[in-house]
C-alpha positions in Angstrom: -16.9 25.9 -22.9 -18.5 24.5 -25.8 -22.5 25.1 -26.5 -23.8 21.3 -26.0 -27.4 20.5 -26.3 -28.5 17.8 -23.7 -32.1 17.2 -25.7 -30.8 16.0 -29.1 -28.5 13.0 -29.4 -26.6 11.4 -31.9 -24.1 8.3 -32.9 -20.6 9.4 -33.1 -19.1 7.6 -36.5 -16.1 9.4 -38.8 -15.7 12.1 -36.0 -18.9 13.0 -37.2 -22.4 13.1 -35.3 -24.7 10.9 -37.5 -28.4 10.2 -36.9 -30.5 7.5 -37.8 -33.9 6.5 -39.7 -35.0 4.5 -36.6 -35.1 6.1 -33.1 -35.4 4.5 -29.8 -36.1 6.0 -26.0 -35.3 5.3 -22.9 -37.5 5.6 -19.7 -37.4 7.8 -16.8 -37.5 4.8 -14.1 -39.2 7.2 -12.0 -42.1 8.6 -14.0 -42.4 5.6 -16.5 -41.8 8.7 -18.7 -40.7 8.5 -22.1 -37.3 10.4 -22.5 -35.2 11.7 -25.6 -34.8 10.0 -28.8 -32.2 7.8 -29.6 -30.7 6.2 -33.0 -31.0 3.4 -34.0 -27.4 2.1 -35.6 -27.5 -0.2 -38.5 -25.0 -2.5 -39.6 -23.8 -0.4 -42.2 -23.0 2.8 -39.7 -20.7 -0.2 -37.5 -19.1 -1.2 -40.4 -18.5 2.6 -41.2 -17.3 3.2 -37.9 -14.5 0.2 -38.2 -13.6 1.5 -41.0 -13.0 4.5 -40.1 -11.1 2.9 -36.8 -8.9 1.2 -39.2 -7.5 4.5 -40.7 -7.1 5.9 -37.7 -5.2 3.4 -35.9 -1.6 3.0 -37.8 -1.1 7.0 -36.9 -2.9 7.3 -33.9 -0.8 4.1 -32.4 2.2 5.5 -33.1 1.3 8.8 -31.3 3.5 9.6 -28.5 2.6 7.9 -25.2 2.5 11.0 -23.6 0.6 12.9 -26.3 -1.9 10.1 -26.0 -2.2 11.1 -22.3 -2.7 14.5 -22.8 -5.5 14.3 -25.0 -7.3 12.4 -22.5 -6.3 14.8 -19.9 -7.8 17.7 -22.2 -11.1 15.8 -22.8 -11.3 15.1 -19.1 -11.6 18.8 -18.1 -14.2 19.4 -21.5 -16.2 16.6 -19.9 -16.4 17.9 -16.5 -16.9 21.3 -17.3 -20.6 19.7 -18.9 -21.3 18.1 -15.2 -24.5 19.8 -14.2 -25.8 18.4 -17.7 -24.2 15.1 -17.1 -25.7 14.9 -13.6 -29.2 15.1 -15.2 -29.7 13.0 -17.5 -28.0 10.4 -15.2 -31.2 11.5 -12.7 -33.6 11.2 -15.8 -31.8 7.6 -17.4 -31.0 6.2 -14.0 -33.3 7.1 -11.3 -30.1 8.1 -9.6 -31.2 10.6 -6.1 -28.8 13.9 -7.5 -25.6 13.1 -5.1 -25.2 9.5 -6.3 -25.1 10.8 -10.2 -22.9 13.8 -9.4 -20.5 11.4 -8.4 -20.4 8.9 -10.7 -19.9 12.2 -13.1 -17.0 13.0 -10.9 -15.5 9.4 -10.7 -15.8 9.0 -14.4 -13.5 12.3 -14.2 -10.9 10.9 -12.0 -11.0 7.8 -13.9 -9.8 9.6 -16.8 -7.2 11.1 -15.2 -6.0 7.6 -13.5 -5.7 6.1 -16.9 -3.0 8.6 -17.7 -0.7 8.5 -14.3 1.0 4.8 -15.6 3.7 4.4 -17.5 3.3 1.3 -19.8 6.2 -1.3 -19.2 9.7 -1.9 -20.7 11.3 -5.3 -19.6 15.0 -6.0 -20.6 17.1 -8.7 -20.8 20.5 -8.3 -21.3 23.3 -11.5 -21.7 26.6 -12.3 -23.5 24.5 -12.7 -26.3 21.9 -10.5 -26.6 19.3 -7.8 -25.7 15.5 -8.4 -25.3 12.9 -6.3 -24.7 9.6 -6.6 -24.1 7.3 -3.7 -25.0 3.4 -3.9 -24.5 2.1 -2.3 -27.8 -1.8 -1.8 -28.8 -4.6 -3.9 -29.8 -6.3 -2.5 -32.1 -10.0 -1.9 -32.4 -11.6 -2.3 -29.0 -15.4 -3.0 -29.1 -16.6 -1.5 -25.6 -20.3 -3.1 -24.7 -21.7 -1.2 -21.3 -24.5 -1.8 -18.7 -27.0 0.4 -17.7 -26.0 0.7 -14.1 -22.9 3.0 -13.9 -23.5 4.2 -17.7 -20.3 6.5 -17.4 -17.9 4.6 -14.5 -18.3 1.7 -16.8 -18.0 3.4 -19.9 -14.9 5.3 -18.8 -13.5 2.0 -17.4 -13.2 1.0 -21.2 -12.4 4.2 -22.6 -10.5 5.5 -21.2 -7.5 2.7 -21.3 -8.4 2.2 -24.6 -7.1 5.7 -25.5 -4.0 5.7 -23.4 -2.5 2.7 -25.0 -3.3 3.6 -28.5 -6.4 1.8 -29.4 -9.3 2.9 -31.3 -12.7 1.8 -29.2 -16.5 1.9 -30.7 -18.7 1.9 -27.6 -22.1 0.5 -27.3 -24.5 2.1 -24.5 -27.2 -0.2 -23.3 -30.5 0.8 -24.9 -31.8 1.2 -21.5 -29.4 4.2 -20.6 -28.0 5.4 -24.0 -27.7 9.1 -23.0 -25.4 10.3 -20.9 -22.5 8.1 -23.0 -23.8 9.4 -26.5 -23.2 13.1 -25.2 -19.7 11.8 -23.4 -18.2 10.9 -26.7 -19.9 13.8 -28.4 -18.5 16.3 -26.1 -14.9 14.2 -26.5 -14.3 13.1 -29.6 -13.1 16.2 -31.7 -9.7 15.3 -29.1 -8.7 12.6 -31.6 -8.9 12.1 -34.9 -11.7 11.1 -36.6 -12.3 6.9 -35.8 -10.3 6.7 -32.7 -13.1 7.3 -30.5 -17.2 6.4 -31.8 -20.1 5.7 -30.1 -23.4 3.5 -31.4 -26.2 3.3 -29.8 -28.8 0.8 -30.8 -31.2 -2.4 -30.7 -30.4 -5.8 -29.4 -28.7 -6.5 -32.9 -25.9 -4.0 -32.8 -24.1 -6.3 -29.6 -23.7 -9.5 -32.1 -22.9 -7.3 -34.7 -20.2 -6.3 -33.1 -18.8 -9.1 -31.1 -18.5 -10.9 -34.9 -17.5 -8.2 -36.6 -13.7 -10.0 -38.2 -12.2 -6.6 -37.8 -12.4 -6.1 -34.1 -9.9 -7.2 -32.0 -11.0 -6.8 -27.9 -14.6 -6.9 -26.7 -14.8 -5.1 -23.0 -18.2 -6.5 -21.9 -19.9 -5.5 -18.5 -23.0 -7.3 -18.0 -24.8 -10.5 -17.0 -23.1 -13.8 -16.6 -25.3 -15.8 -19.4 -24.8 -12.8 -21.9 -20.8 -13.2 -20.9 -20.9 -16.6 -21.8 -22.2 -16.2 -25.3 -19.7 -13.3 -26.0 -17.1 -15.4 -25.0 -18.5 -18.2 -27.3 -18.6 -15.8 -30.2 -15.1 -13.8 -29.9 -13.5 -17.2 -29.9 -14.8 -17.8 -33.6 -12.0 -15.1 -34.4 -9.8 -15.2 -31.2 -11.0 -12.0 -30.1 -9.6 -10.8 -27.0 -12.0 -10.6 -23.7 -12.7 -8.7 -20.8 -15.7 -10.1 -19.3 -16.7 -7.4 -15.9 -19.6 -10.3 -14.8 -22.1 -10.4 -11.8 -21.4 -11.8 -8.3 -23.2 -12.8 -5.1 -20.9 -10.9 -2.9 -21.0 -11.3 1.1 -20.2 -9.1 4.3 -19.0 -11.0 6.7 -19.5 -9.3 11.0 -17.3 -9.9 13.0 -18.2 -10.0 17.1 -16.1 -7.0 18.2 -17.7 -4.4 15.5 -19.3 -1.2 16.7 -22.5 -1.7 15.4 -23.8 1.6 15.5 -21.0 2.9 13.8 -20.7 -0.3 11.3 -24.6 -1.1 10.4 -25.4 2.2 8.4 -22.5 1.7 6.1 -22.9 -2.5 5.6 -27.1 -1.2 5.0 -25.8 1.1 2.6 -23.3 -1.6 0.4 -26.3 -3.5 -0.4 -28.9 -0.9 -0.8 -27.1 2.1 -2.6 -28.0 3.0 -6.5 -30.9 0.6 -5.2 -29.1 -2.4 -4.9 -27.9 -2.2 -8.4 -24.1 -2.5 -8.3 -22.3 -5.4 -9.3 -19.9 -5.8 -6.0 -23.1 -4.5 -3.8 -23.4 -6.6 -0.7 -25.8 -9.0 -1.5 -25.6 -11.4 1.9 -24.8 -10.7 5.3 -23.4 -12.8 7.6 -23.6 -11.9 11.4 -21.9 -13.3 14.1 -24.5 -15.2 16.2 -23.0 -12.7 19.6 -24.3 -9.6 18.3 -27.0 -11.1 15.4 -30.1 -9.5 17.3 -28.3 -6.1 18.0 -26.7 -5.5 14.6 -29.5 -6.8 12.9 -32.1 -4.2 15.0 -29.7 -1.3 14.2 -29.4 -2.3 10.5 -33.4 -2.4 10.0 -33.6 1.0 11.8 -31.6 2.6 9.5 -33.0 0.8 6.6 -36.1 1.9 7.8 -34.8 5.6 7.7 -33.9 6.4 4.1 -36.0 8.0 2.0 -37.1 6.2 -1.5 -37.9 8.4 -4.1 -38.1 10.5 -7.2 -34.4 11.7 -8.1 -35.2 15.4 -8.1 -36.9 15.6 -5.1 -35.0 17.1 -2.3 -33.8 14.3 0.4 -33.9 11.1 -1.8 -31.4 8.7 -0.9 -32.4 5.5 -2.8 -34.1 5.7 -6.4 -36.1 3.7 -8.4 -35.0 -0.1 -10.1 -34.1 1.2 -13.8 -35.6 -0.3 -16.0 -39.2 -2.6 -15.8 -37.7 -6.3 -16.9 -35.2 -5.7 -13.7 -38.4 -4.6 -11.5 -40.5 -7.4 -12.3 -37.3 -10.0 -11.4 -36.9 -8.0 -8.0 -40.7 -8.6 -7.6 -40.0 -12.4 -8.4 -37.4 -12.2 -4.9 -39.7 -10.3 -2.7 -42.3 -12.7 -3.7 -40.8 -16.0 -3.5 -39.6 -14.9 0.1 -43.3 -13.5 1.2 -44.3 -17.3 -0.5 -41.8 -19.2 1.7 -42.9 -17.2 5.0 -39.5 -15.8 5.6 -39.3 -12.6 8.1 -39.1 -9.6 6.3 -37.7 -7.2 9.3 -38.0 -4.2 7.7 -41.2 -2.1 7.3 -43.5 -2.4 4.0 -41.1 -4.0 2.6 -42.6 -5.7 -0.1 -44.7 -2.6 -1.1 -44.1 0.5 -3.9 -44.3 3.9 -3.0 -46.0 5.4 -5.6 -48.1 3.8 -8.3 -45.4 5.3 -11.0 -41.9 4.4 -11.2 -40.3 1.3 -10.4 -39.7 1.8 -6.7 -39.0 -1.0 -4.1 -38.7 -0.5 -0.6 -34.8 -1.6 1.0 -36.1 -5.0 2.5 -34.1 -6.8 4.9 -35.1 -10.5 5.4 -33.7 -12.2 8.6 -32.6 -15.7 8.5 -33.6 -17.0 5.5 -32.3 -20.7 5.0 -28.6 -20.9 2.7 -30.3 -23.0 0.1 -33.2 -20.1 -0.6 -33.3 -18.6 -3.7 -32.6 -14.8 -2.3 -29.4 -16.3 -0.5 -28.1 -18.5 -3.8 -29.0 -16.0 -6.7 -27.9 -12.0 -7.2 -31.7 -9.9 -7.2 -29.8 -7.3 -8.0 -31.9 -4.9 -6.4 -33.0 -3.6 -3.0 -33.4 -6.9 -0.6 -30.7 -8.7 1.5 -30.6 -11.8 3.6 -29.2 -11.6 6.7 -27.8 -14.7 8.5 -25.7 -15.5 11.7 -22.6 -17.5 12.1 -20.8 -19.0 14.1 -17.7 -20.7 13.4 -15.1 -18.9 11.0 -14.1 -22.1 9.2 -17.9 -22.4 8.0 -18.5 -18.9 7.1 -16.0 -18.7 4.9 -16.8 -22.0 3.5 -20.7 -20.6 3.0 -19.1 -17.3 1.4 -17.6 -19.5 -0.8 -20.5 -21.5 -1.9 -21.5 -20.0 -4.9 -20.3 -19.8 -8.6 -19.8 -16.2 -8.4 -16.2 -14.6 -7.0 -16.3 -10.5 -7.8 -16.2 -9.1 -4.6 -16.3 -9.4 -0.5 -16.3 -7.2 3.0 -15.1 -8.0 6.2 -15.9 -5.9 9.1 -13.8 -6.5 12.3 -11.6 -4.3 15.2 -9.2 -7.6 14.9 -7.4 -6.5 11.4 -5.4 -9.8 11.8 -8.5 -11.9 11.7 -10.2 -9.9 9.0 -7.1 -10.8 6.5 -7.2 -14.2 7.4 -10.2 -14.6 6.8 -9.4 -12.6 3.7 -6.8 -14.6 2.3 -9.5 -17.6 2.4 -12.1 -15.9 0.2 -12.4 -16.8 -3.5 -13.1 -13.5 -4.6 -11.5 -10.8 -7.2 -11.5 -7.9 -4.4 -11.9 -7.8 -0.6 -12.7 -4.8 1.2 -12.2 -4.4 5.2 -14.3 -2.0 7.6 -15.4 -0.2 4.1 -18.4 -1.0 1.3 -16.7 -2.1 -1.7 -15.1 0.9 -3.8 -13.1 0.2 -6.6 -10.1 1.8 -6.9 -9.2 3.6 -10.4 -5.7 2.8 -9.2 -5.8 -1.1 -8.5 -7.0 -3.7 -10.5 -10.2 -4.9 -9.9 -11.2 -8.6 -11.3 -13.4 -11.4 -10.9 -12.8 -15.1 -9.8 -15.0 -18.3 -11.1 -17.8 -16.9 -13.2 -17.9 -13.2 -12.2 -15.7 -12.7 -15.3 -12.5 -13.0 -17.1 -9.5 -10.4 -16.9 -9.8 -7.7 -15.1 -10.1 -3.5 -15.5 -8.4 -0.5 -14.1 -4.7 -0.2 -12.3 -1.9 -1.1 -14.9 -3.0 -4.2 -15.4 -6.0 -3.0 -16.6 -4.3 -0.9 -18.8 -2.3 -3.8 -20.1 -5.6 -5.3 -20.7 -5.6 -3.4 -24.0 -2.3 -4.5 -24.9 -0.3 -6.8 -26.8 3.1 -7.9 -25.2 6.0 -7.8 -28.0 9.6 -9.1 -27.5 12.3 -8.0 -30.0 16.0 -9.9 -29.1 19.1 -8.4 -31.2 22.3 -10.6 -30.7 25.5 -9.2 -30.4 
């Protein structure tokens, strides 16, 4: 296994490591530490890296499918063989308790591995007068652009297809959590050949530098809804192709004949794991009004039961918001609700922990009206509303009333009802009796403005394509 050093960090351009004059740091969410040193890409090291891109892609699309696949397969095991380093700095960047990191370490694994279990699609037409064939063939340069949330899953999500169909991708950590993907691609990159696979990391220029740079083709995006928007508006300047991974507002949905002691842990545990910070966490619940009191009564129990803290103490189950701008806006929710006098059933829920780190108590607030702000907007952070129902036809209508459409849960004995009620939703992916977990091997995607295209399965992989038809008469 090869020596790594998790302290010192470095862009990835040329199949080189490069630094930078500038430097930037992240925070330990946490401590309100400052962590490692970062650099700060210029436009001259992304125009360095698309160069070097464009060399690499006429050979390295022509590779071998399978060749392709195995090189990703090879870099999968040197990744994981650096998990325990991995793990940590996902603690340190993230806030992430150690179980919730190890696993996104591991998903990011299996991830890899997905990517390389399709086989890309031939189509053939044969008549009295000809053959076609339609091949899906590469891209070209992909510009990957990832949250701070799931710094690896969501990296991975765009690297890893990327590879296996033949592109060459420049990826662009978010400034909050550059750390763990600078030392992915460093410990991966020496795979391929120098340009196929580069990492930035960088200020709040290097995004527009790369969403209009004229010699990119894709831009995978994973973010915000109003920073979507304005991608979009850019790559259509030079037709770029999108794939916009947006937020959502997503619901749970009880039906009457759940267990609840066996159902409220894990529908507490969809809104409130990685701290509420997952784009298809459950972000309103919807009871029926038959068991309303009990369900809600078991839910605040064990919301009331998990331990909030510091990441590398022994026992935490919920960490710290990651970063301060997202703390102060979950601050804004909790205090708009205390400002409306809506029931907060959960205990202290509107207090810190500590007086370091940017730590909010899971907060459950019961009945809240539809029309209030923690019901019609994503906090994306530790706080749900909680709501009865009554009549199918309007919950699904009241699931439905947003401008969001990423994702959904249904909990229910009668599986017949739940996919009815399913097929009625207006939402990329529906999950019943589970919290939402994507699947590496189905595509996940998002309706109305939670995004545009979609990631993972083979249509995720197509994603990266280009479809190309070829007819030869007789």
């Amino acid at each position: 296994m090869a020596q790594v050093d998790f302290v010192v960090f470095n862009n990835i351009v040329d199949g080189q490591k490069r630094g930078a004059e500038k430097s930037y740091y992240g925070i330990n969410p946490a401590t309100e530490e400052r962590l490692f040193d970062a650099p700060v890409a210029t436009e001259s090291d992304l125009n360095d890296a698309v160069d070097s891109a464009q060399k690499a892609f006429p050979s390295w699309s022509r590779t071998p499918y399978e060749k392709r696949c195995e090189l990703v397969r090879r870099y999968a095991q040197a990744y994981i063989s650096h998990e325990d380093g991995l793990t940590e700095l996902l603690m340190s960047e993230c806030g992430k308790p150690k179980p919730d990191a190890n696993r996104e370490v591991h998903s990011s694994y299996e991830g890899m591995l997905a990517a390389t279990k399709f086989e890309l699609p031939v189509e053939t037409l044969n008549d009295k007068k000809k053959t076609a064939t339609v091949r899906y063939v590469p891209l070209g340069i992909v510009g990957a652009i990832c949250p701070w949330n799931y710094p690896l899953v969501l990296s991975f999500t765009k690297i890893a297809p990327a590879l296996v169909t033949g592109c060459c991708i420049i990826v662009k950590p978010s400034p909050y959590t550059p750390y763990s993907t600078l030392k992915a691609v460093e410990i991966g990159h020496a795979f391929f050949p120098p340009g196929v696979l580069q990492v930035l990391g960088g200020d709040d220029k290097l995004g527009p530098w790369i969403v209009s740079h004229p010699a990119i083709q894709k831009i995978s995006f994973t973010g915000s809804i109003p920073t979507g928007k304005k991608i979009m508006a850019e790559c259509a300047k030079t037709l770029k192709r999108v794939t916009l991974e947006l937020g959502g507002n997503d619901a749970s949905i009880i039906c009457p004949d759940v267990d609840i002691e066996k159902t409220a842990g894990p529908v507490v545990m969809a809104a409130f794991k990685n701290s509420g910070q997952i784009c298809v966490a459950s972000k309103r619940i919807y009871i029926h009004e038959s068991v309303y009191q009990p369900f809600l009564k078991a839910m605040v129990s064990f919301a009331n039961g998990l331990t909030v803290g510091n990441p590398f103490e022994e026992g935490t189950q919920i960490g710290p918001i990651q970063n301060a701008m997202q703390f102060e806006k979950v601050k804004g929710f909790l205090n708009d609700c205390s400002e409306q006098g809506f029931n907060f059933a959960t205990k202290g829920s509107s207090e810190q922990k500590s007086s370091k780190g940017y730590f909010v108590q899971p907060t459950i607030i019961a009945s809240p009206p539809d029309e209030s702000k923690i019901v019609a907007e994503e906090p994306f952070g530790p706080i749900i509303p909680v709501q009865s129902w009554s009549d199918e036809d309007d919950v699904i209508r009241r699931t439905n009333d947003t401008k969001t459409g990423l994702g959904a849960c249904i909990w229910a004995k009668d599986i017949e009802r739940a996919e009815r009620i399913a097929r009625q939703l207006e939402v990329g992916s529906i999950y019943v009796n589970s919290p939402l977990r994507p699947d590496w091997r189905v595509y996940f995607s998002g309706h109305k403005e939670s995004g545009i295209g979609g990631e993972r399965g083979l249509m995720g992989l197509l994603a990266y394509c280009n479809s190309q038809a070829v007819h030869v008469y007789n």
